[in-house]
N, C-alpha and C positions, 0 to 999 in steps of 0.2 A: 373636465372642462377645458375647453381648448384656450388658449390663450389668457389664463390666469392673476390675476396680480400676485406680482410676488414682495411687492415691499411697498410700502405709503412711509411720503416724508415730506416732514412738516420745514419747511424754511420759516422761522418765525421772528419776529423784528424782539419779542421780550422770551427767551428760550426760561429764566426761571416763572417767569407765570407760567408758562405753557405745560411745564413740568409740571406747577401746583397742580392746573386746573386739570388736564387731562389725568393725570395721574391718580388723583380724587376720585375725579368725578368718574372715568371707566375704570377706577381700580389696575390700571396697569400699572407694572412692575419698567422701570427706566433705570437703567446701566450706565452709566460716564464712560466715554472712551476717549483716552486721548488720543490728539490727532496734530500733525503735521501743522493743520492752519486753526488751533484749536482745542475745542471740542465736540464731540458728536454723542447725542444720546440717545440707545436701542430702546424699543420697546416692545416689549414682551406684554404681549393679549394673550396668554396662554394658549388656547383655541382658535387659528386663523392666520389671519395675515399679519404680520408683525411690520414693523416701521423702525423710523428714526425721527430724530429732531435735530435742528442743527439752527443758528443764528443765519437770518438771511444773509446772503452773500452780497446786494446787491444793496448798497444805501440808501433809505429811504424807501422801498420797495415796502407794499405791503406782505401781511403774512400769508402763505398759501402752503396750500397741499399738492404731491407731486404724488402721484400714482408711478409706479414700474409693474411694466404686464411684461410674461416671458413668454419669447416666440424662438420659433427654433434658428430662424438666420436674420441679425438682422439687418444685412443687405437688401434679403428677400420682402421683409416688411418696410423696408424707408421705400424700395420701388413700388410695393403695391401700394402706400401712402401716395407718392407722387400719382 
């Protein structure tokens, strides 16, 4: 597949609900990592594309999902965006 995602992460405004509820609800397996500003938590889907969570960074901001697709340059892909 050309151009793949290779990570999903969740910036979320409540990071232990988030944990509860995905965790539950698809059975993923979440790892604590500390972090410089924090913490950040991986998640392990066993089969596929794995993620993280982390507390929004931005106050007030709602919670979203951030997709990472891997391209081979990305110079070559912010030009062909523009």
């Amino acid at each position: 597949m050309a151009n793949p995602f290779v990570h999903i992460e969740l910036n979320t405004t409540d990071v232990n609900e988030a944990k509860l509820f995905y965790g539950k609800f698809f059975d993923w397996k979440l790892n604590d990592a500390p972090t410089s500003n924090g913490s950040y938590t991986m998640i392990d889907v066993g089969e596929g594309t794995g993620g993280g969570l982390m507390k929004h960074p931005i106050p007030g901001a709602p919670s979203s999902w951030l997709p990472y697709v891997k391209v081979d340059s990305v110079s070559e892909a912010t030009n062909k965006a523009k």
